[in-house]
RORO-739383 format. One record per residue: y, z, x of N, C-alpha, C in turn; residue number from 1; residue in one letter. Coordinates in nm, 3 decimals. Example, Ala and Ser with C-alpha at 12.3 -4.5 7.8 and 13.67 -1.06 7.14 Angstrom:
2
      n_py      n_pz      n_px     ca_py     ca_pz     ca_px      c_py      c_pz      c_px   num   residuo
    -0.569     0.780     1.319    -0.450     0.780     1.230    -0.330     0.780     1.320     1         A
    -0.225     0.708     1.285    -0.106     0.714     1.367     0.003     0.787     1.290     2         S
//
This chain:
201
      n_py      n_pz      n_px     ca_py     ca_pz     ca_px      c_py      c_pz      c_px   num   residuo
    -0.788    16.385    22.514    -0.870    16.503    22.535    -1.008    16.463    22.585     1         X
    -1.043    16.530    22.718    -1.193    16.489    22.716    -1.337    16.599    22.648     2         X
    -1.430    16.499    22.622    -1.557    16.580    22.586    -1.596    16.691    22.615     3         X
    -1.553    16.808    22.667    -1.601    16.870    22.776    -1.734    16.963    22.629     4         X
    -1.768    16.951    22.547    -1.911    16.967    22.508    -2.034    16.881    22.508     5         X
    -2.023    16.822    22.584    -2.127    16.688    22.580    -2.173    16.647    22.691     6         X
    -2.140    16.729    22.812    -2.205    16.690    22.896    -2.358    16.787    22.954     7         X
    -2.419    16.689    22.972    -2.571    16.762    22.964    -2.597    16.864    23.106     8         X
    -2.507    16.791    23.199    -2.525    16.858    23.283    -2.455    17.004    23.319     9         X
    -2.341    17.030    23.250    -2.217    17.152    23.209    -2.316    17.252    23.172    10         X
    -2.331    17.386    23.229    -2.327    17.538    23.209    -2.319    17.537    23.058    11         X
    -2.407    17.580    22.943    -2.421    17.561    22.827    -2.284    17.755    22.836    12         X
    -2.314    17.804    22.936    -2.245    17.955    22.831    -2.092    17.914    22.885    13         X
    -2.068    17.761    22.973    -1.862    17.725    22.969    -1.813    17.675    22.886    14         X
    -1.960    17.635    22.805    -1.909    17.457    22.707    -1.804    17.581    22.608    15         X
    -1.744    17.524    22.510    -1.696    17.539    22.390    -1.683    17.440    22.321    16         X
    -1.690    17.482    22.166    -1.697    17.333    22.062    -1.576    17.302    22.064    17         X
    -1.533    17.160    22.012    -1.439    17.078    21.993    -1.363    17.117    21.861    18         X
    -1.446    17.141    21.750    -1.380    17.161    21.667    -1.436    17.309    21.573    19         X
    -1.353    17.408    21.547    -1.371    17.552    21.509    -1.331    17.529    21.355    20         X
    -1.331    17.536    21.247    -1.359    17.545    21.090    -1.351    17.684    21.061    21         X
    -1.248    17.720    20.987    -1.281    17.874    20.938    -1.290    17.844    20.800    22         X
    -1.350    17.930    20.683    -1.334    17.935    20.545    -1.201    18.035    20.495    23         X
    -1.089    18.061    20.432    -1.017    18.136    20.382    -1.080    18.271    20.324    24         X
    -1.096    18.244    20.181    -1.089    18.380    20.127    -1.202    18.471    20.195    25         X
    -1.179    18.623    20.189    -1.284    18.677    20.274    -1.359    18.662    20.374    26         X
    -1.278    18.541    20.476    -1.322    18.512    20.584    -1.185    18.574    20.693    27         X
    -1.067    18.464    20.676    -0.949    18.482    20.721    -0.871    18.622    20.666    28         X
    -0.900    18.616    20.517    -0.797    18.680    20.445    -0.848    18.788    20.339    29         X
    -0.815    18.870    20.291    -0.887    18.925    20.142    -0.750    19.015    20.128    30         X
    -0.766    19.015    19.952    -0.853    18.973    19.879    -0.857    18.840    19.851    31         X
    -0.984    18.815    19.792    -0.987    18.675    19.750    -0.866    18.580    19.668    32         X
    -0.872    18.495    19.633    -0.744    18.441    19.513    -0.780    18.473    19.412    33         X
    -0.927    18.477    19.358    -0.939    18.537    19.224    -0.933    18.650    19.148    34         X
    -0.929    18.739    19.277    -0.911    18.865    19.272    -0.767    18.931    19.237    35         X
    -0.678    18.856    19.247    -0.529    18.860    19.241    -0.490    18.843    19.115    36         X
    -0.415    18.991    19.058    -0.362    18.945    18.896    -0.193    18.864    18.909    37         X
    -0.126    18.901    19.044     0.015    18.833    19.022     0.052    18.697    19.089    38         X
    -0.037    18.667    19.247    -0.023    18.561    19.283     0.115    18.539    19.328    39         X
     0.124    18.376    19.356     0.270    18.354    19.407     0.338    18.415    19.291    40         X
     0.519    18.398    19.358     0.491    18.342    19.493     0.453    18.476    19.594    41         X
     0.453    18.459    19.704     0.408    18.558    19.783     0.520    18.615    19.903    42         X
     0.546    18.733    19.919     0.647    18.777    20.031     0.602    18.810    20.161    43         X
     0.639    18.831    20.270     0.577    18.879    20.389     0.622    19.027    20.326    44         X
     0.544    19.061    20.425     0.578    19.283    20.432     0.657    19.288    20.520    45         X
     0.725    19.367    20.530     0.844    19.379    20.593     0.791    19.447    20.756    46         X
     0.713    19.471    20.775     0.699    19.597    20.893     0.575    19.494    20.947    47         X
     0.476    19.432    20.864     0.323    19.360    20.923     0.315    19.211    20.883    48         X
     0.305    19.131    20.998     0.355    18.999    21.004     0.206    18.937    20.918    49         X
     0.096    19.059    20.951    -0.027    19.021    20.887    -0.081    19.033    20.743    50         X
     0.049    19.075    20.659     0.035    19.102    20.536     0.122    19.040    20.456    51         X
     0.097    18.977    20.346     0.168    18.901    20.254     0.141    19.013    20.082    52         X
     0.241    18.989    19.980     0.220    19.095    19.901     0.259    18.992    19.751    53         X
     0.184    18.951    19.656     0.218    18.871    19.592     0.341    18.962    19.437    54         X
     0.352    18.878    19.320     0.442    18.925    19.283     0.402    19.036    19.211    55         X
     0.274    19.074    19.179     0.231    19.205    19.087     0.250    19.328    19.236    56         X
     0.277    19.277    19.353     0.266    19.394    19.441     0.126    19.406    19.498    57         X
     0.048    19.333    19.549    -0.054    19.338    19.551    -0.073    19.277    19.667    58         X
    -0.112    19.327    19.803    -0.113    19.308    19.954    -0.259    19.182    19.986    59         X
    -0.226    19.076    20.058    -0.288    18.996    20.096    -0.314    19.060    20.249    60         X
    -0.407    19.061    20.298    -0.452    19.148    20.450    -0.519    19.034    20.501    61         X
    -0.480    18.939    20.648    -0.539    18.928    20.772    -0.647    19.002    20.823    62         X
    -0.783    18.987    20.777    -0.904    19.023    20.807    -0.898    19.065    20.916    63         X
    -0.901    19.192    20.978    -1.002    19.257    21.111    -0.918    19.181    21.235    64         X
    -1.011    19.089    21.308    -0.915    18.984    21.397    -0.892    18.829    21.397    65         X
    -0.865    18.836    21.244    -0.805    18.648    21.253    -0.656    18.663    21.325    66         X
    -0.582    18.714    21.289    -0.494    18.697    21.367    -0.520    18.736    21.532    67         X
    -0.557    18.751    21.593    -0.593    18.798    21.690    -0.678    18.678    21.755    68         X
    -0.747    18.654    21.679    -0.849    18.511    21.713    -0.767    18.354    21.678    69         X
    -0.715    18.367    21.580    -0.606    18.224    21.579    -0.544    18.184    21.680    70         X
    -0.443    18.279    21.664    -0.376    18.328    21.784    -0.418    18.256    21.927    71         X
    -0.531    18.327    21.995    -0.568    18.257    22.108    -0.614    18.095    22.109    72         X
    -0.662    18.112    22.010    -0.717    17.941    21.993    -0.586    17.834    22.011    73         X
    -0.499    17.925    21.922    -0.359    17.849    21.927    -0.297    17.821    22.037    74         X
    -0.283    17.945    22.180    -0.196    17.915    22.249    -0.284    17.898    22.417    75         X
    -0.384    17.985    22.406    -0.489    18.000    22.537    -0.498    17.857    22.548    76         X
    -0.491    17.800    22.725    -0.506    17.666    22.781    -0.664    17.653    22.762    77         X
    -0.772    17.723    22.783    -0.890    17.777    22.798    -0.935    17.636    22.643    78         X
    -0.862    17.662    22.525    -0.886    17.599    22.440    -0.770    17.476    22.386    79         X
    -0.752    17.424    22.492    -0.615    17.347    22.440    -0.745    17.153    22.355    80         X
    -0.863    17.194    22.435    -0.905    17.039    22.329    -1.010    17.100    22.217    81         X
    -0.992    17.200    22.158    -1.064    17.244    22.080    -0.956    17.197    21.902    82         X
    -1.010    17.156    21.794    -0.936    17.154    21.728    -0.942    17.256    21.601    83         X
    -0.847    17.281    21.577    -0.862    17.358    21.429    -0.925    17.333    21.310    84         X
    -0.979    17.344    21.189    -0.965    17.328    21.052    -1.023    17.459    20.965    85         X
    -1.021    17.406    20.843    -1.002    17.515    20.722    -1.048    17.431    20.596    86         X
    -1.151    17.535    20.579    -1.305    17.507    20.476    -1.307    17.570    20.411    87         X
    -1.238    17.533    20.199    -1.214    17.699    20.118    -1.254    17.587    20.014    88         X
    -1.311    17.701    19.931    -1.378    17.652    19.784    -1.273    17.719    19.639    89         X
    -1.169    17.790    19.733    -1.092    17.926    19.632    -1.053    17.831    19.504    90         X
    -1.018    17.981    19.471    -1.001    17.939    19.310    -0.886    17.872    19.247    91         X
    -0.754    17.945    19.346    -0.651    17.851    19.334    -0.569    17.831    19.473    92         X
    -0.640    17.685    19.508    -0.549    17.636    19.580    -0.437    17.621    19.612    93         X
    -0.382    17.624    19.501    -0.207    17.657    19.530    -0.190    17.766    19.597    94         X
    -0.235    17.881    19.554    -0.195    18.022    19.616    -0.267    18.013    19.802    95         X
    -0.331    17.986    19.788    -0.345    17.935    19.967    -0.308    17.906    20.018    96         X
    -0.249    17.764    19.980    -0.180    17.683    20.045    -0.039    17.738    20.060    97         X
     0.015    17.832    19.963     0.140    17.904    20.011     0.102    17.998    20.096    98         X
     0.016    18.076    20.089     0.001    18.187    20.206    -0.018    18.121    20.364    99         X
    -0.060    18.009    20.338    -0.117    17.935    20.475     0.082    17.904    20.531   100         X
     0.140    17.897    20.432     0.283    17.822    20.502     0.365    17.952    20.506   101         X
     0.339    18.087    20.489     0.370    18.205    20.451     0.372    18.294    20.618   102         X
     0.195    18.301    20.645     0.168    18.407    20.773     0.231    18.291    20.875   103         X
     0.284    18.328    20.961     0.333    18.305    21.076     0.263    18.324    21.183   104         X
     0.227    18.271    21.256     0.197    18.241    21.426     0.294    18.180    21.572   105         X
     0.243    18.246    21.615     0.305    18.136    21.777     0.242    18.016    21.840   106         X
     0.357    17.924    21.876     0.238    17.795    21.904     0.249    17.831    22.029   107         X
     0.228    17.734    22.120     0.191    17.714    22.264     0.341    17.719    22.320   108         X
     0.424    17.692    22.284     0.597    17.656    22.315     0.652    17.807    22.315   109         X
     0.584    17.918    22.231     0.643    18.012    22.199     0.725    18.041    22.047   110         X
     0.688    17.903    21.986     0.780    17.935    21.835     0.715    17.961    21.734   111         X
     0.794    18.036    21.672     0.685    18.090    21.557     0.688    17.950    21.410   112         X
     0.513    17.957    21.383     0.497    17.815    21.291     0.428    17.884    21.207   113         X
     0.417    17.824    21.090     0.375    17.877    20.964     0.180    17.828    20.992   114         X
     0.101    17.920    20.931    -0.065    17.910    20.992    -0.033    17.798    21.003   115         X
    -0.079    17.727    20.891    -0.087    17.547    20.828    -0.119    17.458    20.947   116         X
     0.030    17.509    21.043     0.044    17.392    21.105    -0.049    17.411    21.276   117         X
    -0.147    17.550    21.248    -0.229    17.576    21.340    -0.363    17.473    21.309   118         X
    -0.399    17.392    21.218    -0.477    17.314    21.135    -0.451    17.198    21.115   119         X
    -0.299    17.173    21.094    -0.269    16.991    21.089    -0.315    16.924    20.963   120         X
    -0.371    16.805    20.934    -0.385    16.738    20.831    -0.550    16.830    20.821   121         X
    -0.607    16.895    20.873    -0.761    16.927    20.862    -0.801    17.022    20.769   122         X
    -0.726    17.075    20.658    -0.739    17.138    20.561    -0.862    17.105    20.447   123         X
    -0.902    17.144    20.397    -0.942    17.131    20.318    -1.003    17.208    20.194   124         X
    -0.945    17.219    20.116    -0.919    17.313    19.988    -0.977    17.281    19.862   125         X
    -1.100    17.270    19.795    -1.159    17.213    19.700    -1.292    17.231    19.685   126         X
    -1.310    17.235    19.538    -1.435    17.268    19.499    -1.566    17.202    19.517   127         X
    -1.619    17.230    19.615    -1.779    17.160    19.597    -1.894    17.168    19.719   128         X
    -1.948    17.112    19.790    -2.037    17.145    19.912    -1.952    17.159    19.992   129         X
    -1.960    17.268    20.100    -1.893    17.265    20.222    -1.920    17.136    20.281   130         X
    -2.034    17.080    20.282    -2.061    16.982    20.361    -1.997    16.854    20.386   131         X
    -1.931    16.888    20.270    -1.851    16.734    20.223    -1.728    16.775    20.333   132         X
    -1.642    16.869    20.296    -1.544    16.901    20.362    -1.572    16.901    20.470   133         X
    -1.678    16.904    20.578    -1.708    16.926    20.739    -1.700    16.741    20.763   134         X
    -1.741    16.655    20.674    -1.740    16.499    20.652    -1.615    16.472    20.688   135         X
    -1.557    16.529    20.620    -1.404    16.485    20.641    -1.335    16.530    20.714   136         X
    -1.313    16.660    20.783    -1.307    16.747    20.900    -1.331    16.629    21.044   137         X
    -1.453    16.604    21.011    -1.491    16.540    21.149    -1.426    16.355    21.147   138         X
    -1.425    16.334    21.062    -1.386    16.198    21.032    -1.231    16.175    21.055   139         X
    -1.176    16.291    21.086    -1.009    16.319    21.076    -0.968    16.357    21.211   140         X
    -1.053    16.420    21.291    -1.076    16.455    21.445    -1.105    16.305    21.509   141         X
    -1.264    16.270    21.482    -1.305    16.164    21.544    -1.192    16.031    21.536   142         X
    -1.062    16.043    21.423    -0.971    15.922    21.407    -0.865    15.907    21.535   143         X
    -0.878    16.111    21.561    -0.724    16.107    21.671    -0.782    16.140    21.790   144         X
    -0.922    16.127    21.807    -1.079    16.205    21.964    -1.111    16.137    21.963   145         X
    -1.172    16.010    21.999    -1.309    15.910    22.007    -1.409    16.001    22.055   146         X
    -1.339    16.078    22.111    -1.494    16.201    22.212    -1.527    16.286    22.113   147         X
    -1.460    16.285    21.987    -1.578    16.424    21.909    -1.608    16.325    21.783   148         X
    -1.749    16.309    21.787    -1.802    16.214    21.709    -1.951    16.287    21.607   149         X
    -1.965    16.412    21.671    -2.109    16.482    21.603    -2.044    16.616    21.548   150         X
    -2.136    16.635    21.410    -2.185    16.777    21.391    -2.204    16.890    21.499   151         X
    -2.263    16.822    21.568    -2.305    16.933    21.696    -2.186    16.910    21.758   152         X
    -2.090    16.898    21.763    -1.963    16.974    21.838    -1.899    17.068    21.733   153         X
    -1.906    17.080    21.635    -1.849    17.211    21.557    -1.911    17.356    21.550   154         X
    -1.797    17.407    21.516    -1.838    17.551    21.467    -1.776    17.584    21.355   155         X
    -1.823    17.672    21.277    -1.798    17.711    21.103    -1.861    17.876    21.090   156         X
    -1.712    17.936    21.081    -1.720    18.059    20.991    -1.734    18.118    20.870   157         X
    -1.790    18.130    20.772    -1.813    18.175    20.638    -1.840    18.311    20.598   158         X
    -1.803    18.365    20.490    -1.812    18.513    20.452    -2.006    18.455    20.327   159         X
    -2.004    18.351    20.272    -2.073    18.307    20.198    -2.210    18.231    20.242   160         X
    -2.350    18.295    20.201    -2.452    18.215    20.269    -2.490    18.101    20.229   161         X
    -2.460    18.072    20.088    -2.479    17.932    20.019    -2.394    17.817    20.135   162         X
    -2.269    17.907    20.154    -2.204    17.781    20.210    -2.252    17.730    20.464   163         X
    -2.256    17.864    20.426    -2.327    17.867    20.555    -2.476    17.791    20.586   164         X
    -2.566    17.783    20.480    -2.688    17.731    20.398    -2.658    17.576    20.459   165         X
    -2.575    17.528    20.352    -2.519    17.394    20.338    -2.481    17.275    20.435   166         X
    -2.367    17.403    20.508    -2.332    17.349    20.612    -2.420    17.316    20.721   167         X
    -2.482    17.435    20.799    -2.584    17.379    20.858    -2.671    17.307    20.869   168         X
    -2.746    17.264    20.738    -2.850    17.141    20.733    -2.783    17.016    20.780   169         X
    -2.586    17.025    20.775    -2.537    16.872    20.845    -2.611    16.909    21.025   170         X
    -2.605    16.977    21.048    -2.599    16.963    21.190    -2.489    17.094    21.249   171         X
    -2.386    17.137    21.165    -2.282    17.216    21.230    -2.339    17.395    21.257   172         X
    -2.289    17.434    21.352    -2.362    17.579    21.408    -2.265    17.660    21.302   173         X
    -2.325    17.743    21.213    -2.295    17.759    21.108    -2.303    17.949    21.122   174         X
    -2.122    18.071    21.080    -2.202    18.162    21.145    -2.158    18.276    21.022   175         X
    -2.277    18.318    20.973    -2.216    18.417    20.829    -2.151    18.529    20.898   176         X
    -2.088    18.549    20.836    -1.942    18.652    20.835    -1.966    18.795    20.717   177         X
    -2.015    18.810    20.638    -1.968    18.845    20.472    -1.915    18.953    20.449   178         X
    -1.862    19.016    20.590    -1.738    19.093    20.618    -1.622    19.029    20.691   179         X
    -1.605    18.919    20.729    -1.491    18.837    20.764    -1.486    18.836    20.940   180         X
    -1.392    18.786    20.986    -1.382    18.783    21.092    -1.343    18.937    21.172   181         X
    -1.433    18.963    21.143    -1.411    19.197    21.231    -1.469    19.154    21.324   182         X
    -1.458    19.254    21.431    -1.469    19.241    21.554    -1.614    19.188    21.585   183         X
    -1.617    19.086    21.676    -1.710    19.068    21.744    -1.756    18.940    21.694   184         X
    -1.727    18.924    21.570    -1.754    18.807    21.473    -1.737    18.706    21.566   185         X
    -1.627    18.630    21.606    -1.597    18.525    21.636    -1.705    18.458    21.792   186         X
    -1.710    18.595    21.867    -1.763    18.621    21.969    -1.943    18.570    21.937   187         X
    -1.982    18.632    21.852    -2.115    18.571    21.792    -2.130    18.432    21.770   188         X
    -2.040    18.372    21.678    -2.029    18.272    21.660    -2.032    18.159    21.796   189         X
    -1.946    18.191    21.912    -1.979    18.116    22.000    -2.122    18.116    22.043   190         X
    -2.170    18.245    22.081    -2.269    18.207    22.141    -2.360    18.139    22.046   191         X
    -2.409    18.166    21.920    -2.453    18.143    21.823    -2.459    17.968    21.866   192         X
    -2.341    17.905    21.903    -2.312    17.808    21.900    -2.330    17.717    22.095   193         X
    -2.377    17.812    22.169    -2.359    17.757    22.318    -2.529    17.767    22.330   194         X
    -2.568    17.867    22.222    -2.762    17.835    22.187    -2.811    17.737    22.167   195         X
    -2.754    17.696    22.067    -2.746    17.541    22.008    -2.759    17.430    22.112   196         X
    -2.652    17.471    22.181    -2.600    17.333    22.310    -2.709    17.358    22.384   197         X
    -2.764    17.460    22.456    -2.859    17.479    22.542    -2.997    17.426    22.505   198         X
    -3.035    17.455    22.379    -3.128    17.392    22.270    -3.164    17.268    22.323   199         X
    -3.042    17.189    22.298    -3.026    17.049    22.300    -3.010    16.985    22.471   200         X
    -3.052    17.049    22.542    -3.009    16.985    22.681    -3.134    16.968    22.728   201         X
//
C-alpha cells in the first residue's frame, strides 16, 4: 500500500487517513453493554440485518450510519489503503466481541463477513486510556505498512470526551460523536482530519 497521506505536496481536501478507529458502545452501536439486563447470546432480527436482540429481548441498534459508513470503507476502491480498527473500554467484552462476529457486512468480493473481520487483528477491547489502545493500533498497521508510521495518519471516533481528550494529546485527529455516528458525523470527522494535514504542510 502506498502513503498516499504524507505527501506534502497532495491536495490536503484528496488526502485520507490510513488508519480510521471507531469506539463501540454508543458510537457504532447502542445500547451500551452495560445497559443490557440479558446479553448473549445474541440473535440477528429477522427482517434488519442492523439489529441484534439479546436473550431478555432487548434490541442492539446500528447507530444512525455505521452501517452505511463501514460498509463503504469496506468495499469503496476510493479507500482500499485505509485500515480499519476498534477502540472500546465496554463493560463486557465478551458481549462485543459476539455482536462484532454477529452483524454482518459485505467485503470487497461480495460475501457477506461477520463486522470483526472488517478490523482484522486491530481490535481492541479493554479497560484503560484510549491512548494505549491507538499504541497498539498503530504498532499492528505499521508491522503489515512500513508507510503508516504516525499518529497523524489516524482518525478516531468517540461518543466520550475523556476519551477523545486522551486520544488526541497522542497526536491522533480525534472526533466527538456523543450521539454516535448520525449523519454527517463521519463526514466531519474527515475534514476535521484533512485540517490537520493542511496544518501541517
Amino acid at each position: 500500500m502506498s502513503n498516499i497521506s504524507a505527501r506534502p505536496e497532495a491536495d490536503a481536501a484528496t488526502l485520507l487517513p490510513r488508519v480510521i478507529v471507531f469506539d463501540l458502545d454508543g458510537t457504532l452501536w447502542t445500547p451500551e453493554m452495560y445497559q443490557l439486563w440479558g446479553g448473549a447470546p445474541f440473535k440477528p432480527h429477522k427482517q434488519n440485518p442492523s439489529i441484534m436482540i439479546d436473550k431478555a429481548g432487548t434490541e442492539v441498534h446500528l447507530i444512525g450510519k455505521s452501517r452505511e459508513v463501514l460498509q463503504t470503507l469496506a468495499t469503496d476502491p476510493k479507500w482500499a489503503n485505509t485500515y480499519l480498527a476498534v477502540s472500546s473500554t465496554c463493560d463486557v467484552p465478551i458481549w462485543a466481541k459476539e455482536l462484532l462476529g454477529k452483524f454482518t457486512f459485505t467485503d470487497r468480493g461480495g460475501r457477506a463477513v461477520p463486522m470483526h473481520a472488517l478490523f482484522g487483528d486491530r481490535i481492541e477491547i479493554y479497560k484503560g486510556n484510549k491512548a494505549k489502545h491507538h499504541e497498539a493500533i498503530l504498532q499492528k498497521v505499521s508491522a503489515i505498512d512500513p508507510s503508516v508510521t504516525a499518529y497523524a495518519q489516524m482518525l478516531f471516533f468517540d461518543n466520550q470526551a475523556d476519551n477523545v481528550h486522551h486520544v488526541s494529546r497522542i497526536g491522533v485527529t480525534s472526533c466527538y460523536c456523543p450521539s454516535g455516528m448520525t449523519e454527517g458525523t463521519f463526514e466531519k470527522g474527515l475534514d476535521m482530519w484533512r485540517h490537520a494535514q493542511r496544518s501541517n504542510m
